[in-house]
C-alpha positions in Angstrom: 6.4 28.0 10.8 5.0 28.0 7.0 5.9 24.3 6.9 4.2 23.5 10.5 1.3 25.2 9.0 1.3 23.7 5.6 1.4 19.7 7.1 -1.3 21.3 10.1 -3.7 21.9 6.8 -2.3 18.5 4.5 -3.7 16.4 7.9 -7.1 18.6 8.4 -7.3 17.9 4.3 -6.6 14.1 4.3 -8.6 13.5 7.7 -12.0 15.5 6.0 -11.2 13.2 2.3 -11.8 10.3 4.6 -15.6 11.7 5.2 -15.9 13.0 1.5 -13.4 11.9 -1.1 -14.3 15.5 -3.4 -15.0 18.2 -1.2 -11.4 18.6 0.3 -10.0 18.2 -3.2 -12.6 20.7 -4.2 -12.1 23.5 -1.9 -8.3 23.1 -2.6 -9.0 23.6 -6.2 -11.0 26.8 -5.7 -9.2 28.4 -3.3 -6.0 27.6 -5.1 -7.4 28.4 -8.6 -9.7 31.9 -7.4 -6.9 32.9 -4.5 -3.6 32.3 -4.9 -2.2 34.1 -3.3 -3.8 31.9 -0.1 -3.0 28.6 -1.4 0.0 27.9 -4.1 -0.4 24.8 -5.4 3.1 22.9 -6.8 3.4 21.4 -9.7 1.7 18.6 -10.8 -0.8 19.5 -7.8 -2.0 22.9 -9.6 -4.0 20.8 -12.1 -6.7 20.3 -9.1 -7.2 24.6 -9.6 -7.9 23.8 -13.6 -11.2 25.2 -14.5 -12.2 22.2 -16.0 -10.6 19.5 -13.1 -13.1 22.1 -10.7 -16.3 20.8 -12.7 -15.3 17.5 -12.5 -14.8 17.6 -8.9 -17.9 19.2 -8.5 -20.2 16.9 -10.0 -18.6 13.9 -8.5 -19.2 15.5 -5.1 -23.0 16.2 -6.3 -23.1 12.1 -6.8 -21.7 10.9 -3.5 -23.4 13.0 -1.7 -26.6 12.1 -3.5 -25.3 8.1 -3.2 -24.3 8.0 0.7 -28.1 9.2 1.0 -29.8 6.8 -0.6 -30.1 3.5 1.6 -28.2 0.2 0.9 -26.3 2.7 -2.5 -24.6 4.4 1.0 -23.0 1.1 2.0 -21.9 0.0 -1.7 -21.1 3.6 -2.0 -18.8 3.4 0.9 -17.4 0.3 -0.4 -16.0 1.9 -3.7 -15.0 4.7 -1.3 -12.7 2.4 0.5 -9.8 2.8 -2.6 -10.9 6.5 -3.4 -10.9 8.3 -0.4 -7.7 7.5 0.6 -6.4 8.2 -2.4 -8.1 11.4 -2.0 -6.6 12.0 1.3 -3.0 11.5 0.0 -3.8 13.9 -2.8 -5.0 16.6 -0.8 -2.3 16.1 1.7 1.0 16.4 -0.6 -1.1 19.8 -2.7 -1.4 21.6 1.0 0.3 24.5 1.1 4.4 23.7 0.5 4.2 20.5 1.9 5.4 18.7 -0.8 8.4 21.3 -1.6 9.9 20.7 2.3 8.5 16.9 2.7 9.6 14.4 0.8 6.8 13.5 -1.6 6.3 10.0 -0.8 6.0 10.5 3.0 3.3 13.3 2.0 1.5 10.5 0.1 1.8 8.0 2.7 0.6 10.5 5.4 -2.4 11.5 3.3 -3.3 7.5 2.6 -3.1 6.6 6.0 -4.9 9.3 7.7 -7.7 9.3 5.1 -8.2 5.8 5.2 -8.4 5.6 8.8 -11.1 8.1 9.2 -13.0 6.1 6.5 -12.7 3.3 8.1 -13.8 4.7 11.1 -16.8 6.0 9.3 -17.8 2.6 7.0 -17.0 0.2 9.8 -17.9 1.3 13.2 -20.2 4.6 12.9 -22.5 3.9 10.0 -23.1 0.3 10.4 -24.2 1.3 14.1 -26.3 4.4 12.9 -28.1 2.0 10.3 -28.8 -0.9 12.9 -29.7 1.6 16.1 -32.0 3.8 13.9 -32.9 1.0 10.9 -31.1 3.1 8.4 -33.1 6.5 9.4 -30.3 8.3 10.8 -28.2 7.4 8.0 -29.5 10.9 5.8 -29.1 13.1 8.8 -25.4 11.7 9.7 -24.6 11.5 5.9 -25.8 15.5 5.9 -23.4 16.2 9.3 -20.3 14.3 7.9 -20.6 16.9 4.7 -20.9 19.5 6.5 -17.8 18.5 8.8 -15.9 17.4 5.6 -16.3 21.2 4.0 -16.0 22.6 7.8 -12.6 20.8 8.2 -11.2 21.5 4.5 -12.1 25.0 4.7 -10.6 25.5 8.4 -7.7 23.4 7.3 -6.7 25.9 4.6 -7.9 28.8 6.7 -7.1 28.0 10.2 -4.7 25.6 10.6 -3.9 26.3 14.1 -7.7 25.9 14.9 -7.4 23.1 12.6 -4.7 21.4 14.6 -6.2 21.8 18.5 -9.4 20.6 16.9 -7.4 17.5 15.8 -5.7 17.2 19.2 -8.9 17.9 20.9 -11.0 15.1 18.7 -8.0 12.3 19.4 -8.3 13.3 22.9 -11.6 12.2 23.0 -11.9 9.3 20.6 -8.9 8.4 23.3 -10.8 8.9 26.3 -14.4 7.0 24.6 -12.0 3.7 23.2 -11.1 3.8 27.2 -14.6 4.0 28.8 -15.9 2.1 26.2 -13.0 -0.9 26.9 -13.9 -0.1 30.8 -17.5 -1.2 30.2 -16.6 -4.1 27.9 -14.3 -5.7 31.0 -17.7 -5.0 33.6 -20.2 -6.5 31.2 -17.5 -9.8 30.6 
């Protein structure tokens, strides 16, 4: 059950890095460095609890937040974000919770990458290029705002709740499932 759990929070991890490279990275680092006994974090991953790694972290989350607000420095921002956040994802994946002790470390890595990378690309190519030409980059402040709140939300119910965390996740495929289909639907009427 531990390991079920511990890959439950490495996905709700990697999925929230793809929003925010540094939050998830962050509240692994505090929870792991101020409660251990709620998150253990492996060797080489425990250097993400260092006091010093923590500060880091926390002014690099200070600067993209502060960059995806500003307009046009949210696209470029995104752009540089394209390497990090999945590399962020895979980070936060393999230090969950005894993932990497019970999955092999590369496959961790991979998972982390992949489903990082897929919700940024989600984000920089479909839902923030729409936001910016629907609202001529007005909404893109009040979007950037939700997805950090969703990228703490997620890394901090990941670590927390992974159950929650993983009917969240079903529920969420379930219905980016069911909008590709009526959105596909309306795309065969309209051709």
């Amino acid at each position: 059950m531990d390991l079920l759990l511990g890959v439950f929070s490495a996905f709700g991890l990697s999925a929230s890095a793809g929003l925010n490279a540094y939050i998830p990275l962050l509240v692994v680092g505090v929870i792991g460095h101020y409660f251990p006994d709620t998150l253990t974090l492996n060797q080489p991953w425990d250097l993400i609890a260092n006091p010093w790694i923590l500060i880091l972290l926390g002014v690099l989350v200070i600067i993209e937040m502060l960059a995806d607000k500003v307009p046009a420095v949210n696209h470029i921002n995104d752009l540089i974000q394209t390497i990090i956040r999945p590399v962020a994802g895979a980070i936060a994946f393999a230090a969950s919770a005894k993932v990497v002790t019970d999955i092999n470390p590369v496959f961790a890595l991979a998972c982390g990458l992949l489903v990082a990378g897929s919700v940024h690309a989600v984000k920089s190519v479909a839902v923030r290029p729409m936001v910016t030409a629907t609202t001529g980059g007005a909404g893109n402040i009040p979007v950037s705002i939700a997805e950090d709140v969703a990228a703490t939300g997620v890394s901090i119910l990941a670590l927390m709740l992974p159950i929650i965390m993983a009917v969240l996740l079903v529920i969420f495929f379930i219905l980016l499932a069911w909008w590709l289909a009526q959105r596909a639907r309306r795309a065969k009427r309209t051709a």
